[in-house]
C-alpha positions in Angstrom: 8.9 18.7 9.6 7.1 15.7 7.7 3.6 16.2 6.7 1.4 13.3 8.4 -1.7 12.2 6.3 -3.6 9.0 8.2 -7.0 8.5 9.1 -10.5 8.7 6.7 -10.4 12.8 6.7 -11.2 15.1 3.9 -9.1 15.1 1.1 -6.3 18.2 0.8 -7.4 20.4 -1.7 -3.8 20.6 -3.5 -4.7 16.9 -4.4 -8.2 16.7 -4.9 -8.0 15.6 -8.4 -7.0 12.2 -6.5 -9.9 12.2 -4.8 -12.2 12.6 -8.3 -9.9 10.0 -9.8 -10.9 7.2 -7.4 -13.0 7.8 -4.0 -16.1 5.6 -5.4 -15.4 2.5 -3.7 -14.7 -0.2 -6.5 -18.3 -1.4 -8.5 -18.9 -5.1 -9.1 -17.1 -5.2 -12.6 -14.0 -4.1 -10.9 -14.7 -6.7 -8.0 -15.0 -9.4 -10.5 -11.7 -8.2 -13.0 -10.1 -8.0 -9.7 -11.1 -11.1 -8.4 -10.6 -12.9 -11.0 -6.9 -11.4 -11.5 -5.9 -12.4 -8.2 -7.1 -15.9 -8.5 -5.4 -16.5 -11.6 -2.1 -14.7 -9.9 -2.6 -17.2 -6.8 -3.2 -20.0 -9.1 -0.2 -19.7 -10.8 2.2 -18.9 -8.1 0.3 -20.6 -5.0 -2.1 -23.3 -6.2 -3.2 -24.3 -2.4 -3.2 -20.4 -1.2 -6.7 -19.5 0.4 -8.7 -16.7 -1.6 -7.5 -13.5 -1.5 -9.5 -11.3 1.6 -12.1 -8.8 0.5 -10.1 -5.4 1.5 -7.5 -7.2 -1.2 -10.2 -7.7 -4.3 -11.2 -3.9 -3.9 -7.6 -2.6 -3.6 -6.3 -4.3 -6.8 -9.7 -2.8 -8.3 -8.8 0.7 -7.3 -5.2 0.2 -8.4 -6.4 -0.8 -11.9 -8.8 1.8 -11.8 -6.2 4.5 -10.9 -4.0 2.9 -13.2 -6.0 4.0 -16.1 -5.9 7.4 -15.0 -2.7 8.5 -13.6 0.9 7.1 -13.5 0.9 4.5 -11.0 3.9 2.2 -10.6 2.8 -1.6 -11.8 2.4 -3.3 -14.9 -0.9 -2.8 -16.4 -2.6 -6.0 -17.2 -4.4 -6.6 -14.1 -3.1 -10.2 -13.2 0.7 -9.2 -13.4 -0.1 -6.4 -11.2 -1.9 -8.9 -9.0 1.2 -10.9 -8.7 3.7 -8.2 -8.1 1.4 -6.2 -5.6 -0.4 -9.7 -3.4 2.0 -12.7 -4.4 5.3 -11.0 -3.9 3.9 -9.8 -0.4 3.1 -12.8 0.8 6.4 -13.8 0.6 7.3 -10.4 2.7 4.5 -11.6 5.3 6.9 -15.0 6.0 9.9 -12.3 7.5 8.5 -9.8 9.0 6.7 -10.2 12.4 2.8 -10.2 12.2 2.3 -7.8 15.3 4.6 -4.8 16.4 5.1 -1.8 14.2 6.1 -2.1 10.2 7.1 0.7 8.3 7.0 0.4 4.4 10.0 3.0 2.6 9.1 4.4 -0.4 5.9 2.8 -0.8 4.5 3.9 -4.1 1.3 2.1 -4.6 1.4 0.7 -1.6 3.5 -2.4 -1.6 3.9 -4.4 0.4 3.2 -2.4 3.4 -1.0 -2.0 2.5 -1.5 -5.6 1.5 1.0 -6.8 5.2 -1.6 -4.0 6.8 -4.7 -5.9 5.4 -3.7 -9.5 5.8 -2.5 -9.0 9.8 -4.6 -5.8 11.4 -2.7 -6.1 14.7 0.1 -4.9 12.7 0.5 -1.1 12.9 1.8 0.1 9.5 3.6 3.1 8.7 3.5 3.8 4.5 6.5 6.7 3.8 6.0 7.9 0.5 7.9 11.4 -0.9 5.3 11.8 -3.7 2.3 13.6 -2.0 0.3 12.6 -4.8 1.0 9.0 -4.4 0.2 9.4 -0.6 -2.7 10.9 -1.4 -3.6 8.0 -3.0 -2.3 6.0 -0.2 -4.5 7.6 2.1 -7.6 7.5 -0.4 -7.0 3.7 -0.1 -7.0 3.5 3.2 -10.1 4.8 3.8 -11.7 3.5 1.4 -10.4 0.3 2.6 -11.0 0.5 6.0 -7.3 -0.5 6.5 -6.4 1.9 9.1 -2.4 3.0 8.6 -0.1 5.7 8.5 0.8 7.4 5.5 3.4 9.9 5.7 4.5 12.1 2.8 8.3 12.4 3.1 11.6 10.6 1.9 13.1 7.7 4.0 16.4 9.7 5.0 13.7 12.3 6.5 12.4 9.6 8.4 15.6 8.9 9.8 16.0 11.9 11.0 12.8 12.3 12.5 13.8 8.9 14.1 16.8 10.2 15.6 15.6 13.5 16.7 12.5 11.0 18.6 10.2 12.7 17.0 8.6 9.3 15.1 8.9 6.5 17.3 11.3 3.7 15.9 10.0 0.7 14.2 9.8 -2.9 14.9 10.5 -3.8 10.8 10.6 -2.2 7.8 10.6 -2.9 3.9 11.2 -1.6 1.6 10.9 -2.3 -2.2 13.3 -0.9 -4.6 14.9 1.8 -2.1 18.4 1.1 -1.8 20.1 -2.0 0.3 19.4 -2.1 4.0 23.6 -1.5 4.7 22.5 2.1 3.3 19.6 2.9 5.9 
């Protein structure tokens, strides 16, 4: 049976050294090194692109924040990870419908499927991670966010299953980012 972690409660306590690492919500240094990142990612890649939402500034300040003190996937310097976590998923956002359900496979630090969750609420997202670390963080995020989404701590073939047994209900889309090819779901 999958282990379901959503919503803002209390941390597990097998992972509450995730919870020390990062439940502050981000300070104004990290806004500003975050907002800064993401306009100079935008800049580069979408020169006429809107600024990036608040919920976005503070989750690329956690990330860099987390980054520094556990193994998060991303490069470290602050603007590539802007582009590969925001600018890659607004690319993502063009094929995948804006309402409906979204699950994101093998999530990892949340791309694309937290950013898609931020930039269309309406959207009911579904993160699957198999580290429960990194869906601890996932879930962290989220409530610290205010992005409300699902995070549930299994592999993609256990979703499946759980899919096919009707025990998740199906999705309307997924992505997912370095999983295997879509033939292979």
């Amino acid at each position: 049976m999958a282990r379901i972690l959503s919503g803002c409660g209390t941390e597990t306590r097998e992972h509450g050294e995730a919870v020390a690492a990062g439940a502050a919500p981000p300070s104004e240094a990290e806004r500003t090194t975050a907002r800064e990142a993401l306009a100079a990612a935008l800049a580069a890649h979408e020169p006429d692109a809107a600024p990036a939402p608040a919920p976005l500034v503070d989750y690329l300040a956690l990330l860099v924040r987390w980054r520094a003190k556990r193994r998060i996937a991303g490069p470290s310097d602050p603007v590539e990870l802007a582009i590969e976590a925001f600018v890659d998923t607004r690319y993502v956002d063009e094929v995948v419908p804006h309402d409906g359900t979204l699950v994101d496979v093998g999530s990892g630090a949340g791309f694309p499927g937290l950013p898609l969750a931020v930039l269309w609420p309406e959207r009911r997202v579904t993160l699957v991670e198999p580290s429960a670390a990194r869906a601890s963080l996932l879930r962290l995020a989220s409530a610290t966010l205010g992005v409300p989404l699902r995070v549930l701590a299994l592999r993609g073939e256990q979703l499946a299953e759980e899919m096919a047994a009707g025990r998740e209900p199906p999705a309307d889309a997924a992505v997912a980012s370095a999983f295997r090819s879509p033939e292979e779901w």
